[in-house]
Each structure stands twice: as structure tokens, then as C-alpha cells.
C-alpha positions as a Markdown table, in Angstrom:
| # | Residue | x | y | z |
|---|---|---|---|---|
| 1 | Unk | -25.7 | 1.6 | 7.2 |
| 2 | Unk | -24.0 | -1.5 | 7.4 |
| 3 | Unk | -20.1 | -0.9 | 8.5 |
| 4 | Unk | -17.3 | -3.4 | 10.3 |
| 5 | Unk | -16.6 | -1.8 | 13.8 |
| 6 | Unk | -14.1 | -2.3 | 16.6 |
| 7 | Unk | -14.4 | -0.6 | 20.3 |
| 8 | Unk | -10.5 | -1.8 | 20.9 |
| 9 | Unk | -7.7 | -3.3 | 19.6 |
| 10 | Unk | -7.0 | -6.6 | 19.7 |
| 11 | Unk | -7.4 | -9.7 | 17.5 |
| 12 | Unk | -9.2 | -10.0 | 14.5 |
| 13 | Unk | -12.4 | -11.4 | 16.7 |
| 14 | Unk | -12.7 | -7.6 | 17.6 |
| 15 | Unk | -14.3 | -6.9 | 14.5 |
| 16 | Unk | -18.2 | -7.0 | 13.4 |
| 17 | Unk | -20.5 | -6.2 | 11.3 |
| 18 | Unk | -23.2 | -4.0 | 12.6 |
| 19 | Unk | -25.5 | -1.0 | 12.3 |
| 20 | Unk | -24.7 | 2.6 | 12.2 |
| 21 | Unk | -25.0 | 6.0 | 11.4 |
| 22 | Unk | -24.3 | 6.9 | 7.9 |
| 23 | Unk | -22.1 | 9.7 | 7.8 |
| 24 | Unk | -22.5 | 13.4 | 6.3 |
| 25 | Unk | -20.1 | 15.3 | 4.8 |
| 26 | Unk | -18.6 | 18.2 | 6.1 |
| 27 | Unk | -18.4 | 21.4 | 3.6 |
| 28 | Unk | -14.8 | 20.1 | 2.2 |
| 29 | Unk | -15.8 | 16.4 | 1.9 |
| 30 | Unk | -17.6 | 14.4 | -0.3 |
| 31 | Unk | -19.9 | 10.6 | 0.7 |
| 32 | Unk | -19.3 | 7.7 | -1.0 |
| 33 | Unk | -21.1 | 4.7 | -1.6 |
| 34 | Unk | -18.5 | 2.3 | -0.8 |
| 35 | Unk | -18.5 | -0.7 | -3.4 |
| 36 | Unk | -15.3 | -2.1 | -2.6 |
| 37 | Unk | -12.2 | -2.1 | -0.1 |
| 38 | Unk | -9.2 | -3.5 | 0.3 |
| 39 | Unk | -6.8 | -4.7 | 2.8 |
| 40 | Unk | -3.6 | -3.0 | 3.7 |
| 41 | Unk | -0.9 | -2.8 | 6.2 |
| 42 | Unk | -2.0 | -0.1 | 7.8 |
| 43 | Unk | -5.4 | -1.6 | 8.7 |
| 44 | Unk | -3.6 | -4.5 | 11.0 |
| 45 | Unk | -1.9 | -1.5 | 12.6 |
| 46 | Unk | -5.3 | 0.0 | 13.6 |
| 47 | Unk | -7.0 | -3.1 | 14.5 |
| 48 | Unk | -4.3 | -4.8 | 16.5 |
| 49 | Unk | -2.7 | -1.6 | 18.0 |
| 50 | Unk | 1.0 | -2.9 | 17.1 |
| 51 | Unk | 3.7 | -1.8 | 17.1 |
| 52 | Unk | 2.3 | 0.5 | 19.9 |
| 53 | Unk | 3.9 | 3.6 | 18.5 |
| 54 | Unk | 0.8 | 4.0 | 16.2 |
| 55 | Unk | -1.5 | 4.3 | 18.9 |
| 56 | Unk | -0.3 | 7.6 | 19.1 |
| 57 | Unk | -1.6 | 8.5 | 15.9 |
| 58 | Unk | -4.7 | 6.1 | 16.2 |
| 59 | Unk | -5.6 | 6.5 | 19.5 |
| 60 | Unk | -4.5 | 5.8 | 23.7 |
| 61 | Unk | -5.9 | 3.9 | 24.8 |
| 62 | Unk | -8.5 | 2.8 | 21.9 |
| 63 | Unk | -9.0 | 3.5 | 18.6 |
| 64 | Unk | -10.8 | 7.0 | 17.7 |
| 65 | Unk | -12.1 | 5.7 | 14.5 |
| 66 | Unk | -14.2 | 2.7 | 15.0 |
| 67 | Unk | -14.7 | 1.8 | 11.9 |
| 68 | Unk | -11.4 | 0.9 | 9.8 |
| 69 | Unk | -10.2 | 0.8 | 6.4 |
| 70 | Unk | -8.4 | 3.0 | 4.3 |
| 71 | Unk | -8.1 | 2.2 | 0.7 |
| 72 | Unk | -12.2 | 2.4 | -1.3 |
| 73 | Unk | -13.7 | 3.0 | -4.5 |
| 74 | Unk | -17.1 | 4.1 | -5.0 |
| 75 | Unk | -19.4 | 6.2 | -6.4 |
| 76 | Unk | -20.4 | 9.6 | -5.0 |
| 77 | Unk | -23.4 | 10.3 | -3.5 |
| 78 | Unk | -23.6 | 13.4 | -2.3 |
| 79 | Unk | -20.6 | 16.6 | -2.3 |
| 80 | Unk | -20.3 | 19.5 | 0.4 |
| 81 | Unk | -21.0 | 22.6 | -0.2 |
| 82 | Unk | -17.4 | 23.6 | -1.3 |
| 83 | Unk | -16.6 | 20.7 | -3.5 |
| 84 | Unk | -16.9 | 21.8 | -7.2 |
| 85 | Unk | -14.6 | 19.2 | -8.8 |
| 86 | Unk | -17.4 | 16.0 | -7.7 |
| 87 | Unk | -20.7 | 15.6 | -8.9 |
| 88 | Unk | -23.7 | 12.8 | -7.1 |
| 89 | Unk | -22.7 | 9.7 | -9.6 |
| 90 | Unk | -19.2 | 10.3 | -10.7 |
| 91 | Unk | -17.2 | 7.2 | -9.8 |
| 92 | Unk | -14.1 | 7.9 | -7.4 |
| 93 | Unk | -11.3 | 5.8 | -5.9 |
| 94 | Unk | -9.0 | 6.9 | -2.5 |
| 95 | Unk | -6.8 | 6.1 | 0.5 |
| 96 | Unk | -9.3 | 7.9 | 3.3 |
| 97 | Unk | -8.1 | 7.6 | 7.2 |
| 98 | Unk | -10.2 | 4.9 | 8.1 |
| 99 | Unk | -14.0 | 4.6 | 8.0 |
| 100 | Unk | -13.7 | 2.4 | 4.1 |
| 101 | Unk | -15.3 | -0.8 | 5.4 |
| 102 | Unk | -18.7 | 0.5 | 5.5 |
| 103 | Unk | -21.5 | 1.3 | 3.3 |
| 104 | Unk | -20.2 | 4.5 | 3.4 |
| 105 | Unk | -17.9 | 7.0 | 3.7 |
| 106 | Unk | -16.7 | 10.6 | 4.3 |
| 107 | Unk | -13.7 | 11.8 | 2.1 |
| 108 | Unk | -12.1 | 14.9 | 1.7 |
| 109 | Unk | -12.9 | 16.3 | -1.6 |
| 110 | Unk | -9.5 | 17.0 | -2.3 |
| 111 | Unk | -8.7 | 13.3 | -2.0 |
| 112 | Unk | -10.9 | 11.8 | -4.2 |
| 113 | Unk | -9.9 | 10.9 | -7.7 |
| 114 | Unk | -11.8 | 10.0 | -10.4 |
| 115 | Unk | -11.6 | 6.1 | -10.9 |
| 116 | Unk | -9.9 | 4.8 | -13.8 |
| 117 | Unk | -11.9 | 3.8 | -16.5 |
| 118 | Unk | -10.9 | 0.9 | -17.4 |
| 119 | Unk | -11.1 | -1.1 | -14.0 |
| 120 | Unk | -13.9 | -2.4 | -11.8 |
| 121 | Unk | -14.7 | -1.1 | -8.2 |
| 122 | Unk | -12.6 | -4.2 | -7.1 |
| 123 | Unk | -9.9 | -3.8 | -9.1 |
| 124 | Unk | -9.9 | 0.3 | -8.2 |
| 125 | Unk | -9.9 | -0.3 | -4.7 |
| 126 | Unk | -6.9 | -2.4 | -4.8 |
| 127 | Unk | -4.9 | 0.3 | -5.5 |
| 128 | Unk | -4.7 | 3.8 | -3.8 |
| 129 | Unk | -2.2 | 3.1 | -0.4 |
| 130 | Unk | 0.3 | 0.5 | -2.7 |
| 131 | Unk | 0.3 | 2.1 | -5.6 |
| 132 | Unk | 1.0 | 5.8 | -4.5 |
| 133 | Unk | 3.6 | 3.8 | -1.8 |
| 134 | Unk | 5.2 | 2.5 | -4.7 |
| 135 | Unk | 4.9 | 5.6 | -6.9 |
| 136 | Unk | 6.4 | 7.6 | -4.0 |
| 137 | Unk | 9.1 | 5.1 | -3.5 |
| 138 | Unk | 10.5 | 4.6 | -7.4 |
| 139 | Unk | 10.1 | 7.9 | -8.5 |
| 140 | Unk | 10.0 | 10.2 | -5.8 |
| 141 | Unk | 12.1 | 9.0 | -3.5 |
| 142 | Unk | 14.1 | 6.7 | -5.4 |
| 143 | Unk | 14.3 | 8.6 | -8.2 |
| 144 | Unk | 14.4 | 6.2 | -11.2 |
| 145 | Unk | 15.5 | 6.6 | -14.2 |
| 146 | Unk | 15.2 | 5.1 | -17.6 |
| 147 | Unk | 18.1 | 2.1 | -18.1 |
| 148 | Unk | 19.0 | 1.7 | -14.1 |
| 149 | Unk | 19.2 | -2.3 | -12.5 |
| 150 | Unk | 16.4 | -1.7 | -9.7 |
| 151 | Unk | 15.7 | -4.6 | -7.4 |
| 152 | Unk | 12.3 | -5.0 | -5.5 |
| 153 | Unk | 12.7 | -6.7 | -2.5 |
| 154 | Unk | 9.1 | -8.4 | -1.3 |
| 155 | Unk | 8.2 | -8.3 | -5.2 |
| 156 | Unk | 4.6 | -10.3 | -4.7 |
| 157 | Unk | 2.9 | -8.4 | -2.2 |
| 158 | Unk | 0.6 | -5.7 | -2.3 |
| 159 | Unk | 2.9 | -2.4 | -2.5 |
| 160 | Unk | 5.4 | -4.8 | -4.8 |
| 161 | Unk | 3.3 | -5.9 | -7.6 |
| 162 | Unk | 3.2 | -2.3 | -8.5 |
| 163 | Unk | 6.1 | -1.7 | -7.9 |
| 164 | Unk | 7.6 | -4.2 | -10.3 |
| 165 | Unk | 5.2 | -2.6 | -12.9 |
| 166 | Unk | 6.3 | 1.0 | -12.2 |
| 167 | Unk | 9.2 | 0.4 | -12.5 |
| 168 | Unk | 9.2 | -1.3 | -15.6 |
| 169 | Unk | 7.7 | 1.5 | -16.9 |
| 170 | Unk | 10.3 | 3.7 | -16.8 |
| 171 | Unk | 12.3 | 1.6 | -18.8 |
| 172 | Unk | 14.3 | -0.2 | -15.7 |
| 173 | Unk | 15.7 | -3.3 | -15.8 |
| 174 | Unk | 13.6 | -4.8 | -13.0 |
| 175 | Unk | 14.7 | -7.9 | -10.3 |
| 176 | Unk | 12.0 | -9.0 | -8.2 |
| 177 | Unk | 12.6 | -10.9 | -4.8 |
| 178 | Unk | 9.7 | -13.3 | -3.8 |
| 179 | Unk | 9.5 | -16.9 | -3.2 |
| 180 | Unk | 9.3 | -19.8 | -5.0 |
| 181 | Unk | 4.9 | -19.6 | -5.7 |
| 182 | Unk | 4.8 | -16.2 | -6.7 |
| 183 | Unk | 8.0 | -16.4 | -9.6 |
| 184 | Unk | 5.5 | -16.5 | -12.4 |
| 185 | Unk | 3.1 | -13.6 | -11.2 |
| 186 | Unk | 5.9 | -11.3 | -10.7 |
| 187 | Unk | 7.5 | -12.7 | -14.4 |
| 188 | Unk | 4.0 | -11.6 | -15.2 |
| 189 | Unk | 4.1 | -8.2 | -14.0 |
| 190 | Unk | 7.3 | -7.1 | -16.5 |
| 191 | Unk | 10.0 | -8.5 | -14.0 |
| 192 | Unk | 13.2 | -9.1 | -16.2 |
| 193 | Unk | 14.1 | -11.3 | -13.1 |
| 194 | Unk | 13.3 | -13.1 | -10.8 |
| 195 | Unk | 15.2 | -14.9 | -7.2 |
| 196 | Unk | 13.8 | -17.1 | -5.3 |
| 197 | Unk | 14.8 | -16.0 | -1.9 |
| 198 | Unk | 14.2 | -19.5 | -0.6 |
| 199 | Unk | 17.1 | -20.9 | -2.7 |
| 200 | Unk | 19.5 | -17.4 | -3.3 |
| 201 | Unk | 20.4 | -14.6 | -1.2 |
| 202 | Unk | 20.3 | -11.5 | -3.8 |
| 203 | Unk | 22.7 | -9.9 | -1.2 |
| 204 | Unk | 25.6 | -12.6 | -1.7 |
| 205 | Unk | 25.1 | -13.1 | -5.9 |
| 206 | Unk | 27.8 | -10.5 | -6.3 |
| 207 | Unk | 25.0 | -9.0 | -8.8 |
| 208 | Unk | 24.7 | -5.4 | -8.1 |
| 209 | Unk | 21.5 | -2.2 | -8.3 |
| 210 | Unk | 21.8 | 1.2 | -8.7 |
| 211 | Unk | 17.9 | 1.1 | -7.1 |
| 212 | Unk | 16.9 | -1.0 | -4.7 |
| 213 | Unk | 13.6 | -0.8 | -3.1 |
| 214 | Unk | 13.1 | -2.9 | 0.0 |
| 215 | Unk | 9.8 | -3.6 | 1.2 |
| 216 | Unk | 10.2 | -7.0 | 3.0 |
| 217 | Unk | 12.7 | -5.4 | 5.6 |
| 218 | Unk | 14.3 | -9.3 | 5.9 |
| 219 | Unk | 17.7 | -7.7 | 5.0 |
| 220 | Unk | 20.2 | -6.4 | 6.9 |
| 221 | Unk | 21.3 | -2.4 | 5.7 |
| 222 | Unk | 24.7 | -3.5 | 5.2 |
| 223 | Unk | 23.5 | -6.9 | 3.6 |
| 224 | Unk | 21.3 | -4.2 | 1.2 |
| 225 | Unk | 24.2 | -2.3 | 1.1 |
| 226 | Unk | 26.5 | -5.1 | -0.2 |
| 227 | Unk | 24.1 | -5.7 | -3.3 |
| 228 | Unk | 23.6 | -1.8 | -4.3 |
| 229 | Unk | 26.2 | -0.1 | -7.0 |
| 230 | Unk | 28.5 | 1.9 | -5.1 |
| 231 | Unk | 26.6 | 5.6 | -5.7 |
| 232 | Unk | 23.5 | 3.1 | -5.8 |
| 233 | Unk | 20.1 | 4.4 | -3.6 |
| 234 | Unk | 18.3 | 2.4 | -1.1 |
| 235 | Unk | 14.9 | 3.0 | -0.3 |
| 236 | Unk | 13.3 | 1.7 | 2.8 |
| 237 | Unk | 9.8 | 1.0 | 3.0 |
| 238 | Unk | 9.0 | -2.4 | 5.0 |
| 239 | Unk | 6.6 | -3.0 | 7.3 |
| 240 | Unk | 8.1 | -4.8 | 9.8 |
| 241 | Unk | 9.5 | -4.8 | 12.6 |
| 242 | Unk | 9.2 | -4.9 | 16.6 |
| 243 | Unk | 6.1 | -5.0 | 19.0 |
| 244 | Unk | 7.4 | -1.4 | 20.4 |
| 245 | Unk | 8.6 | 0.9 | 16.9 |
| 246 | Unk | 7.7 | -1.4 | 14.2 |
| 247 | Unk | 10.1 | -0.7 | 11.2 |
| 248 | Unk | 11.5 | 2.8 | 13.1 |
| 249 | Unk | 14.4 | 1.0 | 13.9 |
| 250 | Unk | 15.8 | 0.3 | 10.7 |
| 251 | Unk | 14.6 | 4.0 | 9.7 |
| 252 | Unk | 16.4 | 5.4 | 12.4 |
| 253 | Unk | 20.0 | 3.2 | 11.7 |
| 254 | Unk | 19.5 | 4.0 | 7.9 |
| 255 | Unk | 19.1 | 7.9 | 9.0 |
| 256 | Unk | 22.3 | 7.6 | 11.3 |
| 257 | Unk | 24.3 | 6.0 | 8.8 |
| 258 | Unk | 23.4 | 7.4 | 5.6 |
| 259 | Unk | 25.4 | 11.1 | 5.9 |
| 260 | Unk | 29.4 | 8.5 | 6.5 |
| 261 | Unk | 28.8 | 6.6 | 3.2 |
| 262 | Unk | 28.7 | 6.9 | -0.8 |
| 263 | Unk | 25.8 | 5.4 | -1.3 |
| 264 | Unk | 22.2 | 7.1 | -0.6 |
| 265 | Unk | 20.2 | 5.7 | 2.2 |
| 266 | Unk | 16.4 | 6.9 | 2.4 |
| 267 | Unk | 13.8 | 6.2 | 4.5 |
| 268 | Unk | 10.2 | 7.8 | 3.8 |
| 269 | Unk | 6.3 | 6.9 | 4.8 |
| 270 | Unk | 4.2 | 7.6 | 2.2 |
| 271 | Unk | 1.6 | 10.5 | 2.4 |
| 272 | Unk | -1.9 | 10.6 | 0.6 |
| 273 | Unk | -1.7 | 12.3 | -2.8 |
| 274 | Unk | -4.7 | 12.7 | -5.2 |
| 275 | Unk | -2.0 | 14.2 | -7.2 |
| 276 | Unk | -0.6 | 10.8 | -7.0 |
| 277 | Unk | -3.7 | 8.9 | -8.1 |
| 278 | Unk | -4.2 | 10.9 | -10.6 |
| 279 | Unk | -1.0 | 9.7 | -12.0 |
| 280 | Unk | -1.7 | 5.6 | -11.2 |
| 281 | Unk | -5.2 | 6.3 | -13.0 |
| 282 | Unk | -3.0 | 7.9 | -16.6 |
| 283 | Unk | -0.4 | 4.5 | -16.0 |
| 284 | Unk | -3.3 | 2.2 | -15.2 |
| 285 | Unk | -5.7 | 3.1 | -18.8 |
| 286 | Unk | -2.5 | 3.6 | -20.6 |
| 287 | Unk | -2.3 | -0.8 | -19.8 |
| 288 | Unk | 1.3 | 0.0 | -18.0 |
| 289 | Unk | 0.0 | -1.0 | -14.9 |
| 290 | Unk | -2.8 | -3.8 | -13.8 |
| 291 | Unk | -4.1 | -4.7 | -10.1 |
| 292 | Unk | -3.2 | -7.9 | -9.3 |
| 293 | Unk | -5.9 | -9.5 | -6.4 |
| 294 | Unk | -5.6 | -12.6 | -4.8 |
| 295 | Unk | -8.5 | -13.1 | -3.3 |
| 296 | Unk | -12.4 | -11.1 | -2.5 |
| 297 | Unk | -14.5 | -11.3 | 0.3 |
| 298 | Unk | -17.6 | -9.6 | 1.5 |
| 299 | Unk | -17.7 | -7.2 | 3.9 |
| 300 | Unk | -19.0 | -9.9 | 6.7 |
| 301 | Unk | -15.7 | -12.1 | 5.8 |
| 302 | Unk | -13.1 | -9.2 | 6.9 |
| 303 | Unk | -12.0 | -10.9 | 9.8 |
| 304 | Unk | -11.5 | -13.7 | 8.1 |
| 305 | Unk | -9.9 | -11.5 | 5.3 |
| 306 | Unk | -7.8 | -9.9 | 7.8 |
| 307 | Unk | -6.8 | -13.2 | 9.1 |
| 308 | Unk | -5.5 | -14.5 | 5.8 |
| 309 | Unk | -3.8 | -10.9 | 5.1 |
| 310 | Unk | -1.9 | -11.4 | 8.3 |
| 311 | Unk | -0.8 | -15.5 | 8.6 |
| 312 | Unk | -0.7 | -16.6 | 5.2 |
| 313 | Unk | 1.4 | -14.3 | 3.5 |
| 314 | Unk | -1.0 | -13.1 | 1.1 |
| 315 | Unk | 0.4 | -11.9 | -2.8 |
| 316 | Unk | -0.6 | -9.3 | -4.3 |
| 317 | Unk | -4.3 | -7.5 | -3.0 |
| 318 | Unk | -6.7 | -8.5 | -0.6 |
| 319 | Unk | -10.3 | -6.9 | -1.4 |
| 320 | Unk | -13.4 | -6.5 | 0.3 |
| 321 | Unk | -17.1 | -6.4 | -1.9 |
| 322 | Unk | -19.1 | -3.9 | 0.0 |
């Protein structure tokens, strides 16, 4: 089969197309045929290697998987032995832990989810790892509720544009952060408002959340702080961050912090849920909640997919036609 491998991290030049093995699935696991991927964080942490903390998961001192990509949707093509929920045809969407830009691709059958009906392969691939981060975030960590000002920091990209649709959902009043391009597709998305963080400081408006979700990770905690109700909740889940820890930093001062004042700090990573996606597929056919993709490329163009991901601060989803 056709996949995108690596041998080492590096820059996106590491990556190419070549010709491999086509998996088999184990007893528990289920193969796909891969018809499309998309681009998430956690890829550039697998291909570049940084921050260098997650080599300890990936692999020291190069990646165990050679083949990346975490977020697919396909159709099955054939189940392990122990797999009774899947059937050779049914069409399934999943965050997997690498191996999704290929042709195809193991998953564990009690990972898979059925795809919802209403969207294509492209469209269902945009949305396992963002959506169940922002799920996770809102409801499970955050714990929303029906009526509460809830403020999504980094509004336009790929974990936010649910976000801002979540939470809508649940009958917040939702203020998404994003700059000046991207106003109208998170007005789009059920945002009741919207800053422009290149001309106001949501931190200094005196305006104040009882939920704010930061995913940007460009604020300062007590800048956050300054903006949240006084028993408000903070949830961290950015990105960014150092070379070394990446975002661990700020997890680890929210964590220190959080037990000497009023309001609630959390920190969380998300985990893999089919529970979860099981969830996104009910909010996504019910119309509450729509991918939003900038761009698709093929599977050849990843690294220049990756590239664009990475430099241009992409909105919304990045997706790769397989």
C-alpha cells in the first residue's frame, strides 16, 4: 500500500510517499481503508520530535511508528476475530496512534465509531482528536452549563471551531478570540461574540467568564485569571510552549496555583474515547455541529500540508484525500 513514512524526526522534508506493507489486524482490531485524514497537533509532535518530552512517548531516539497520523475515516475492510460490533463495509471514523496517512490502517475495534451519516470521509476525518478535545474540555472538564458567559480563546483553529459550536449548544453565551480574517467564520459557527485580539485584549475589557477555555496559551494565568468571574473555571488546553516541555509549564504553574485561590484552575490532555465520538456523531446529524476545513490535499501533498499547518496559521481543519 501506499503510506507517508518517516525513519526520524526532523523537518517536514522527512516525510515521503512510498510502498509498504499493508497491515493485518490483530484479534481486537479492525483495517481500514483510509479515505481521508487530517492534520493535527499531535502529528507535528511526532514528525518534528518537539518539544522533546514527547519522544518519550513516541520514541528515543526515533519514532517507533513510521508512518504518522492520527485522526481517519474510512471504511472497513476487514475485522479480527473478536470484533462483533464492525462488519467489512460499515463506514467508520477515529483518532488511531499513528499509522492514518496510509492506505490503510489498524484500529482497535473498540475505537472505531460508526461515521456520521450526514458528512463525507473529508468532513469525518476532520473531526475525531478536536472534537473529543473540545467535548472533553466544555463539558467534561469545564463542565458547562446552560446560560454561563464562556470564552474560547484561539476560537478559529481546529480544536476551537468546535468548540465554539459545543458550546453553543448548551445554550452558553459564547466569545470567541481569533483575529481579524477569521471574525466571520467564528460569527458563523454560533459565536455571540467576537474580539479581535489584534485590536483588544479580552483580559483588560473588564468583561468577565464564568468558562473560559484557552487553547491559544498566549495569555498569562493571571491575565486569564483577571477576565474569569470570581468562582469562574479555567481550562487549559494549548499547544504551545517551549522546545524542552511544550505547554507543561503552564500545566504545571496552573496545578501549583490552583489549590490558594477561588477560582478553578484545570489542566487536562485529552484521551481517545469512542464513547466520545459517539456523542460528536448524535451533535453532528442532529445539525448542532459542522466541520469547518480550510483546505485538502492528497496524500503526496502532506508535507506541504504539514508546512502550511505549521507556518501559516491555518483556521479551522487541514485534511488529507487518501
Amino acid at each position: 500500500m501506499k503510506a507517508i513514512i518517516r525513519e526520524r524526526y526532523g523537518s517536514f522534508d522527512v516525510l515521503r510517499l512510498d510502498e509498504i506493507d499493508k497491515p493485518v489486524p490483530g484479534d481486537d482490531e479492525v483495517l481500514v481503508r483510509v479515505r481521508a485524514a487530517s492534520v493535527t497537533h499531535g502529528d507535528l509532535v511526532t514528525i518534528t520530535g518537539m518539544p522533546y518530552l514527547g519522544r518519550l512517548a513516541f520514541g528515543l531516539p526515533r519514532p517507533k511508528q513510521k508512518v504518522p497520523g492520527r485522526d481517519i475515516a474510512g471504511e472497513v475492510e476487514a475485522v479480527g476475530r473478536n470484533v462483533t460490533r464492525l462488519r467489512p463495509g460499515d463506514e467508520v471514523y477515529a483518532e488511531v496512534n499513528g499509522g492514518g496517512f496510509a492506505e490503510y490502517v489498524r484500529v482497535p475495534g473498540d475505537l472505531a465509531c460508526p461515521k456520521p451519516a450526514n458528512l463525507t470521509f473529508e468532513q469525518a476525518a476532520a473531526v475525531p482528536l478536536s472534537g473529543n478535545t473540545a467535548l472533553q474540555g466544555l463539558r467534561d472538564r469545564g463542565e458547562i452549563k446552560a446560560g454561563q458567559k464562556v470564552l474560547i480563546n484561539g476560537a478559529s483553529g481546529g480544536v476551537g471551531t468546535f468548540a465554539v459550536q459545543i458550546a453553543a449548544s448548551f445554550g452558553a453565551e459564547v466569545t470567541g478570540v481569533c483575529s481579524t480574517r477569521n471574525m466571520e467564520l467564528v460569527r458563523s459557527l454560533g459565536a455571540d461574540h467576537v474580539v479581535d485580539y489584534t485590536r483588544e485584549d479580552f483580559s483588560r475589557s473588564g468583561r468577565r467568564y464564568d468558562l473560559i477555555f484557552d487553547l491559544a496559551g498566549n495569555h498569562s494565568l493571571s491575565d486569564c485569571r483577571r477576565a474569569l468571574s470570581p468562582g469562574g473555571t479555567l481550562v487549559l488546553s494549548s499547544s504551545k510552549g517551549g522546545r524542552w516541555f511544550g505547554p507543561m509549564g503552564r500545566t504545571m504553574r496552573a496545578l501549583v496555583l490552583a489549590p490558594f485561590v477561588r477560582q478553578d484552575l484545570r489542566a487536562y490532555m485529552a484521551t481517545r474515547s469512542r464513547e466520545n465520538l459517539a456523542d460528536l456523531k448524535e451533535l453532528i446529524e442532529s445539525g448542532r455541529i459542522t466541520p469547518a476545513i480550510e483546505r485538502t490535499y492528497p496524500l503526496s501533498e502532506l508535507p506541504e500540508a504539514m508546512r502550511y499547518f505549521s507556518e501559516e496559521h491555518a483556521r479551522a481543519k487541514i485534511v488529507i484525500t487518501v
